[in-house]
N, C-alpha and C positions, 0 to 999 in steps of 0.2 A: 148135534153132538153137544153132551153138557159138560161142561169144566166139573168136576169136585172140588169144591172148595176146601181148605181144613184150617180150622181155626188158628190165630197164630199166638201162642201160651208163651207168656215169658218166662224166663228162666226163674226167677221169685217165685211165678205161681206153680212151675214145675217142681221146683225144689221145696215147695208146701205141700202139693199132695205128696209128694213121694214120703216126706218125713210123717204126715198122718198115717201112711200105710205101714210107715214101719213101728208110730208110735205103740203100736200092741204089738209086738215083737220084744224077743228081752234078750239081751246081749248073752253069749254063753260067759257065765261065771271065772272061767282061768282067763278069758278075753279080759273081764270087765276087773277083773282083780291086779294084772299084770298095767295098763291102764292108770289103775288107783295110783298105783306101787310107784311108775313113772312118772306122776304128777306130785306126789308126795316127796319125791326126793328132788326133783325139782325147787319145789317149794323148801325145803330142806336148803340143799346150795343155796340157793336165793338168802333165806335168812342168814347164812354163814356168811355170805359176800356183803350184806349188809350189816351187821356184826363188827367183820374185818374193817370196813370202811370208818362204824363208829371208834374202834381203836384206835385206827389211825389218826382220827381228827383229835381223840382225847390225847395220845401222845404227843402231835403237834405243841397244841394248847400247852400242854404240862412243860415240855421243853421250851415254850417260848416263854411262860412263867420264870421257870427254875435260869433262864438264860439271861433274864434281865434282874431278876433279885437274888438269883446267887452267883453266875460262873459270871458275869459283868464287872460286879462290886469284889468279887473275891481274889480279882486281876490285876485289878484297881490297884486293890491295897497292896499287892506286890510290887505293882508298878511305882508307887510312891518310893517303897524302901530304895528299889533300884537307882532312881532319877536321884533319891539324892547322895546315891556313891557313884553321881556320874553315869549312870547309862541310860539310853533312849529307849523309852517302850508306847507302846501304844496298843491299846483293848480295844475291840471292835468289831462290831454285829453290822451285817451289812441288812440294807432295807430289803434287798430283794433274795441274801442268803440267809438261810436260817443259821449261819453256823458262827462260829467265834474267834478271829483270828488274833492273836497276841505277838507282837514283834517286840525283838530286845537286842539292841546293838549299837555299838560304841565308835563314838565318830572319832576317825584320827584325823589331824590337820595331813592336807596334801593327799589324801588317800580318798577314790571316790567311792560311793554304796557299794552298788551292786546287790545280788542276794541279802536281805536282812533275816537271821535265823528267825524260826516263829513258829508256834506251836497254836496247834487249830482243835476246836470241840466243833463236828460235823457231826448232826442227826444223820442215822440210819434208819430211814420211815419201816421199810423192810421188815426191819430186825427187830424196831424198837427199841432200838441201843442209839448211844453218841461215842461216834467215832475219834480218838483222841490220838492224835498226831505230832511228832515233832517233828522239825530240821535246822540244825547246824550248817556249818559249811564246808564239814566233813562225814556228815551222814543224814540220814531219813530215815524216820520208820514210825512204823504205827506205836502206840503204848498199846491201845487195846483196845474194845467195842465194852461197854457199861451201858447198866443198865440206869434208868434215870434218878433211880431212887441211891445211888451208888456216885453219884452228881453233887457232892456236897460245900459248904464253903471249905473245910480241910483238907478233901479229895485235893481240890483246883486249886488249893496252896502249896499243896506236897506235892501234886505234877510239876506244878509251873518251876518251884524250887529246883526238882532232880533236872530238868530240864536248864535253867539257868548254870547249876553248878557242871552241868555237861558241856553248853556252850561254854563256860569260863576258863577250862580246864582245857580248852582245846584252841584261846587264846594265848599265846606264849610269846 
């Protein structure tokens, strides 16, 4: 009795003749164009996600710019006028937030903190806006989403202001 041997092809060498036998073969046309069409838009998203990404990093950048040489310094100087008719403030960018918190409140003897009113510039990466917030100790609420360019040293004077003459007005 003889065994038949059959030779044992590995899957590389299968999958090379098979593709030489198809190399003279040609894809039907609506196949090979639908294909294209798929890879191209593809590539399409791709570029837009990468696009969107560079925004992103250029808004960061621009807001951590615009945060340390204008809405920083332009808090500052409000904060001086206040401290010297007496009130407590304090400007501040945390290391690990991007955003801006400013407190303004008045120590009475015998009375303890608690809540100090304080108006915050939080980036919206999203949006591409800076989220501008206040609170009292009679209300919260947004100002509004701005866009960066909209971020100026008299913008963040005129907030901080309306916001100061609101807390002051609701000390009595």
């Amino acid at each position: 009795m003889l065994l038949k041997v059959t030779p044992i092809v590995s899957a590389v060498d299968y999958w090379t003749a098979k593709s030489l036998e198809l190399r003279d073969k040609v894809m039907r046309k609506d196949i090979q164009e639908a294909l294209e069409s798929a890879i191209a838009e593809f590539e399409k998203r791709q570029q837009a996600e990468q696009e969107r990404l560079r925004e992103r990093e250029r808004f960061e950048t621009d807001w951590a710019q615009i945060r340390t040489a204008v809405v920083l310094p332009a808090l500052e100087e409000v904060a001086v006028v206040l401290r010297k008719a007496g009130w407590q403030c304090e400007a501040r960018a945390g290391d690990k937030d991007p955003g801006i918190h400013f407190t303004v409140y008045r120590v009475k003897a015998g009375v303890s903190g608690g809540e100090k009113p304080f108006m915050t510039y939080q980036p919206e990466k999203q949006k591409d806006t800076v989220l501008v917030n206040v609170a009292t100790r009679a209300s919260a609420a947004p100002v509004g989403s701005f866009t960066l360019d909209k971020i100026t040293e008299d913008f963040v004077q005129t907030e901080a202001t309306k916001f100061f003459a609101r807390l002051a007005s609701e000390i009595g």
